[in-house]
N, C-alpha and C positions, 0 to 999 in steps of 0.2 A: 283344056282338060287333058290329064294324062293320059296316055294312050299304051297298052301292054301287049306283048305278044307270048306265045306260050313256043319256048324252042325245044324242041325233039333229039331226041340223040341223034340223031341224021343230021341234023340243022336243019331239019322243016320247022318255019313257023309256022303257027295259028295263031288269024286277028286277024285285026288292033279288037280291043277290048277294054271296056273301060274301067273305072277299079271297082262298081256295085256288081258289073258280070265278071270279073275276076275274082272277088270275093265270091260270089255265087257257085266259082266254079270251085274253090277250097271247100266249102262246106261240102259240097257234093262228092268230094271226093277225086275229082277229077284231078285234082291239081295237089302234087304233095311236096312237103315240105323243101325236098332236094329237086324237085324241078324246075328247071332254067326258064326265068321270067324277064324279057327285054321292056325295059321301062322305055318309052321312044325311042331317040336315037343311043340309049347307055349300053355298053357293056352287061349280058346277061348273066345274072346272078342267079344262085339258088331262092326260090319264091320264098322260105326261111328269113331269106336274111334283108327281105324288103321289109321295112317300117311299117309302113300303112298293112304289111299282114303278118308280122311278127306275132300279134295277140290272137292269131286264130291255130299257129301251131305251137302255144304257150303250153308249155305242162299243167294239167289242171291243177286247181289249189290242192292238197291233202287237207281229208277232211278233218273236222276239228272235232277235238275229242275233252274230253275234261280229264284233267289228273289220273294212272290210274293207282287205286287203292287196293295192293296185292294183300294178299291175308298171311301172314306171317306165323298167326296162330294154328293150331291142330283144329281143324274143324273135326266134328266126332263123327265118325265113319259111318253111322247108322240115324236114324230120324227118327230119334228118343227127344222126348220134349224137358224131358229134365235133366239130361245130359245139357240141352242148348242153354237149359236155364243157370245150370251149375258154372257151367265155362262161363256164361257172361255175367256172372258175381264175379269169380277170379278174374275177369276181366277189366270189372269196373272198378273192384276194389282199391285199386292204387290210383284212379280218378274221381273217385267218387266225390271229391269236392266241387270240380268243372262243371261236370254229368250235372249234379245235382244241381248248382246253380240255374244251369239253362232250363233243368224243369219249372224251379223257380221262377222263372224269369218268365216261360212261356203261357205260366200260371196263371203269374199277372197279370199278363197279356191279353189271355185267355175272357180277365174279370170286365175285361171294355167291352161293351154294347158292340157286337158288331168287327170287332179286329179280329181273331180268328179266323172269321169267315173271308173276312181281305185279305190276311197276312200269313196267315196260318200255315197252308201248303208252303211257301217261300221256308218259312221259320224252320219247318220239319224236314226241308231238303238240306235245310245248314245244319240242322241237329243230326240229321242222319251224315253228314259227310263227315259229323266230329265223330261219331258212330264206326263209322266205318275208317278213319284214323284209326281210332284205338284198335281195329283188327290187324292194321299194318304195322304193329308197331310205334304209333306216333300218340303223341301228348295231345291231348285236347286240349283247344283257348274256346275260354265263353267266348269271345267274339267271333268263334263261329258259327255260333248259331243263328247269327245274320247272312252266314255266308252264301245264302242260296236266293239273297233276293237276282242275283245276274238269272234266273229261273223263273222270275216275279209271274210274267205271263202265260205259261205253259203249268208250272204249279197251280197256281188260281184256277185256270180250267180244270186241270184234274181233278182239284178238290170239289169243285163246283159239280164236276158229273160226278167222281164218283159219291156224292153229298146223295145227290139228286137220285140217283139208281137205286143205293141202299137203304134210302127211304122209302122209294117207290116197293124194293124189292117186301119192305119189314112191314109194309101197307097189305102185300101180296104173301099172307098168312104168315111172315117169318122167315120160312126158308129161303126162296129168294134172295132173300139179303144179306142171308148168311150167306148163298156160296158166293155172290160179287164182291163181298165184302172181303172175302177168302181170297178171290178172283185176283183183286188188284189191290193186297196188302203190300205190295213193293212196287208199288209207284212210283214212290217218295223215295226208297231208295236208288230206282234206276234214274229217276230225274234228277237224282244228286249225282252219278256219276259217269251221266252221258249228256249226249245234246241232244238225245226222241225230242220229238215235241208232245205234248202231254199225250195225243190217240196210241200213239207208238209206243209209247211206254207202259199205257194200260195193257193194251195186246203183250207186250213184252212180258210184266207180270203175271197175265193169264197163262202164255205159253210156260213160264215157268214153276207157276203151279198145278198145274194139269198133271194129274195123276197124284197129289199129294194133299189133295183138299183134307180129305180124313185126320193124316199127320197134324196137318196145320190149322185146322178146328182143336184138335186137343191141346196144340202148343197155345193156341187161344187160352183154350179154357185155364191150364196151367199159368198162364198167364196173369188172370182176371184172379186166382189163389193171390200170387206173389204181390197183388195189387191190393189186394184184402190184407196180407201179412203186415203190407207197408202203413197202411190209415193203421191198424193195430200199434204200431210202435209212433206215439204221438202222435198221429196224422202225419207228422213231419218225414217219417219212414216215406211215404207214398214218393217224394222226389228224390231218394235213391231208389224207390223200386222202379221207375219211369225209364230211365237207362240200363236197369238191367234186362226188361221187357223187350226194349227196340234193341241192344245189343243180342240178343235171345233170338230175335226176328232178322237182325243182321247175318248172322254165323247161319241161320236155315236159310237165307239169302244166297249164300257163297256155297253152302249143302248145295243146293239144285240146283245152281249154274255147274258145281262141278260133276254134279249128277250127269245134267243134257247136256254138258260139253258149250254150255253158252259163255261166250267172253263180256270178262268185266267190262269192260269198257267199247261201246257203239264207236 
């Protein structure tokens, strides 16, 4: 077994030492990168540039983040709910054939026993990421509205609690489940444009809308109009008013990150 000694600016060694108490003495601190480390009888090197501990003074990884998606558009300066609604017609209108499809699409989805409840969270982090494209500037492809199963597992729980809560809260006379529902309406989109895992990103949601529940109950309810307009114009209206809603909810997204100073991207 290899045998180490730890050399001193003096040329004092300490040891012999073998490499799990040599490692031991890196983690602790004792032992840094440029400190002169004699393998047996070799030439002492800086402990750096030994092998067997090159991965303990490795630079750690940076961490990983998802794309991000700057907002290119005039977000409107004030948290007027039909301002949000106006901007994301002029928004969608030159996509509104993409937009619509995915609503289409998730419709359908929606009519299977049971897939929703599997798939759904995933589906809305891909819908919201084409969502939040079209704020940057960029073209939506229906094929992304698959793009959020790489989220498959942390989507699904989210969905799953916040399912769970909002029903318990609408159980617990209503209110309740109006403000959780308030609480953590951008789940979906922080889990499309970060790595939180779903707990993280609830919390991230709630910090985000704290203080702005009231606004964002009426952009609801304004909301739930433009969704009435849509079944109005052949029922077939309701899948372009789908994307103007979540782009509505996108733009008060990127409203109160710039509000509290929160970065897009974790």
């Amino acid at each position: 077994m290899d045998q180490y000694f730890v050399v001193a600016a003096d040329g004092t060694e300490y040891g012999p030492t073998d490499l799990p108490g040599l490692t031991a003495w890196v983690r602790e601190g004792r032992i840094l990168g440029q400190t002169l480390i004699r393998r047996n009888a070799d030439t002492p090197v800086a402990a750096a540039a030994l092998p067997e501990l090159a991965a303990l003074f490795a630079a750690p990884p940076a961490p990983i983040v998802s794309p991000p998606f700057p907002t290119t558009v005039a977000v409107p300066a004030e948290f007027r709910s039909w301002d949000f609604i106006g901007k994301a017609w002029e928004l969608v209108k030159p996509h509104w054939l993409p937009l619509s499809a995915m609503a289409l699409i998730a419709a359908v989805i929606a009519s299977v026993p049971g897939a929703m409840f599997i798939i759904g969270g995933a589906m809305y982090v891909g819908f919201n990421r084409a969502i939040l494209g079209v704020l940057a500037g960029k073209t939506p492809d229906i094929g992304m509205l698959f793009s959020g199963f790489d989220r498959f597992g942390q989507s699904f729980l989210a969905h799953l609690v916040v399912m769970i809560g909002v029903s318990i809260g609408f159980m617990l006379c209503i209110v309740p489940g109006i403000i959780l529902a308030l609480m953590w309406m951008f789940v979906s989109l922080v889990l499309a444009e970060t790595q939180l895992d779903f707990w993280e990103s609830m919390q991230a949601s709630a910090d985000l809308t704290a203080g702005y529940r009231w606004p964002l109950f009426c952009l609801m309810l304004a909301s739930v109009v433009v969704a009435l307009l849509g079944l109005m114009v052949c029922f077939v209206g309701v899948f372009v008013a789908q994307p103007v809603i979540m782009t509505a909810m996108a733009l008060a997204y990127r409203f109160l990150q710039s509000k509290k100073g929160k970065p897009a991207v974790a």
